[in-house]
C-alpha positions as CSV (number, residue, x, y, z in Angstrom):
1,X,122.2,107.2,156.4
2,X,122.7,107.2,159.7
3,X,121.4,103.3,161.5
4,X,120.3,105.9,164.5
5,X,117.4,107.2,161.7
6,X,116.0,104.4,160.3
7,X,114.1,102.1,163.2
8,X,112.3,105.9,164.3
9,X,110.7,105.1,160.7
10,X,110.5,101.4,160.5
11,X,108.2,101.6,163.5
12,X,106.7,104.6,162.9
13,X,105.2,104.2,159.7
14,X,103.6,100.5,160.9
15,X,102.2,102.4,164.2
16,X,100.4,104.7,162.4
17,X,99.1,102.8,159.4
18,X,98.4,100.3,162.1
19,X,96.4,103.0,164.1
20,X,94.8,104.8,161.4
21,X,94.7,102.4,158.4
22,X,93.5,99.3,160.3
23,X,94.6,96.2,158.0
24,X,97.1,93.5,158.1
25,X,100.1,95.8,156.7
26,X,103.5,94.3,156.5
27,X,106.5,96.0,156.2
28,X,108.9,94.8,153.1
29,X,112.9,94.5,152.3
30,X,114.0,97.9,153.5
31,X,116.5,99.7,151.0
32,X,118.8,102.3,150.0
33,X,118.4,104.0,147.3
34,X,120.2,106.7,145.1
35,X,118.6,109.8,144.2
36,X,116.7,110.8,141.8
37,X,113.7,108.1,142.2
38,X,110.4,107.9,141.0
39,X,107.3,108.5,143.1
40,X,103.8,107.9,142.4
41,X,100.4,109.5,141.7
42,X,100.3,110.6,145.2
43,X,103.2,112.3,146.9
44,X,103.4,113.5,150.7
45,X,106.5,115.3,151.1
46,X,108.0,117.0,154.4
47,X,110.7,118.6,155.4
48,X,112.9,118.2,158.4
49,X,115.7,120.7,159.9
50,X,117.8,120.4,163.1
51,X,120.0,118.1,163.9
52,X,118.9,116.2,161.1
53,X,117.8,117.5,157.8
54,X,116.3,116.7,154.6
55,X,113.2,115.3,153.4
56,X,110.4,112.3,154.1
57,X,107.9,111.3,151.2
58,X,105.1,109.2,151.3
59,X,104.3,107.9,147.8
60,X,101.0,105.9,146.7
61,X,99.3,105.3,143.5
62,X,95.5,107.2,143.9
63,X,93.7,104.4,144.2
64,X,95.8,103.4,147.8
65,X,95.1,106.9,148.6
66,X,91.2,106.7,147.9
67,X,91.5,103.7,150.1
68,X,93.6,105.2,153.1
69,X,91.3,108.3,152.9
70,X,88.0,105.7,152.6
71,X,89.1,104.0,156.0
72,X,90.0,107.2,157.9
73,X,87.0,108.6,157.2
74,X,84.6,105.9,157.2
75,X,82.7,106.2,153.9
76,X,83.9,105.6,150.7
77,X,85.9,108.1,148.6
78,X,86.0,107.9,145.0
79,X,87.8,111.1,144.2
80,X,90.0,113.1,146.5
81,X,88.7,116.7,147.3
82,X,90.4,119.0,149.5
83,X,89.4,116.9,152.5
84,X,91.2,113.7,151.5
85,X,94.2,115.4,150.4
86,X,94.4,116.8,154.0
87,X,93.8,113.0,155.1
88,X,96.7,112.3,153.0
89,X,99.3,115.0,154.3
90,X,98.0,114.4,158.2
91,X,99.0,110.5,157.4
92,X,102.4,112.0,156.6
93,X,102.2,114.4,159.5
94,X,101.8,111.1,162.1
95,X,104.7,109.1,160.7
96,X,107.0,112.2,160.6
97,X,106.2,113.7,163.9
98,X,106.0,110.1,165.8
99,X,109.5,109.3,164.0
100,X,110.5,112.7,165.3
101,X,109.6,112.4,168.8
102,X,112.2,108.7,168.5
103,X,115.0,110.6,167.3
104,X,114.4,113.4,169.8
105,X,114.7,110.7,172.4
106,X,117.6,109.5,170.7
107,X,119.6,113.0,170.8
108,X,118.5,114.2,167.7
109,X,116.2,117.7,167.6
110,X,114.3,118.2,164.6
111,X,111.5,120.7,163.2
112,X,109.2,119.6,160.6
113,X,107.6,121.9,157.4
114,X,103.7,121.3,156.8
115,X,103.2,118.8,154.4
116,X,103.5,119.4,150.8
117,X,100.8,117.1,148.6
118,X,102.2,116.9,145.2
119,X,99.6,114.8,142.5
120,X,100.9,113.8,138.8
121,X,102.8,110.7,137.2
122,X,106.2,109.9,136.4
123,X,107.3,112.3,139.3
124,X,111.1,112.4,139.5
125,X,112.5,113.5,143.3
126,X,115.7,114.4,144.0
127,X,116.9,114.5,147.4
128,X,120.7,115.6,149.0
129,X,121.3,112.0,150.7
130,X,120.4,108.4,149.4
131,X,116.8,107.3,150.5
132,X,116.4,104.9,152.8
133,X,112.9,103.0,151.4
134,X,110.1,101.4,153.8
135,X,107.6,99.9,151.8
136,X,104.2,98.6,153.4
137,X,101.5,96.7,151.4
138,X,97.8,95.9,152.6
139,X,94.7,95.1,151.0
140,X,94.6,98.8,150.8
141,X,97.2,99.2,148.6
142,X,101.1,99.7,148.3
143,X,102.7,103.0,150.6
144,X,106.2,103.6,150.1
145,X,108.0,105.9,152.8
146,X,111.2,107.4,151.3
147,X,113.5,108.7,154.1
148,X,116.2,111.4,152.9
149,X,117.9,112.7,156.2
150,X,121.5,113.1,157.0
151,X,123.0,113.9,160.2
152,X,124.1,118.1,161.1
153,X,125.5,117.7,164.3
């Protein structure tokens, strides 16, 4: 992966939990990863065509999600209905599209698919390109960004 894609992500991901999730998030050990990999309870995925293309996924267990969705909306959530889960994929929406708007600025056009919430354990994903991974840990839990993009131009 391209070094051009990954600080639009690095920041982007800390800006908006920052933003939306207020807590003291800190980023961990950034790595590569080969695909397949495992994701979690709670899956975010969306696509991304242009000059780049391939895939972002948020991953979470439910509880982080409960807690994400909790703090967005100001009242505690203890099961996710349709409203969360839109929480959930607009989370995913904001790091993609602010990441987007970086690599725009950095010569790179993309256009992104709606989010795609995908619920269940022992999910395997396999993506085209190795995934960069940006994890972030609060007291509201563990969120994994998995960035699968390779370079079209």
């Amino acid at each position: 992966m391209k070094v051009e894609f990954i600080n639009p992500f690095a920041n982007s991901v800390l800006s908006v939990l920052e933003k939306e999730v207020p807590a003291d998030w800190t980023r961990g050990q950034l790595t590569l990863r080969p695909s397949p990999f495992e994701g979690h309870d709670m899956n975010v995925i969306i696509g991304v065509a242009g000059d780049v293309e391939g895939q972002v996924i948020l991953t979470m267990s439910s509880a982080t999600a409960k807690n994400i969705v909790s703090t967005m909306m100001g009242e505690t959530v203890t099961e996710l209905d349709e409203i969360g889960k839109s929480a959930i994929g607009e989370l995913g929406n904001m790091v993609t599209g602010n990441a987007s708007i970086a690599l725009a600025e950095n010569g790179y056009r993309s256009v992104l698919t709606p989010p795609s919430l995908i619920q269940g354990k022992e999910l395997i994903v396999t993506t085209v390109v190795p995934v960069l991974s940006i994890p972030m840990r609060s007291e509201k839990g563990d969120i994994t960004v998995c960035v699968a993009l390779r370079d079209t131009k």
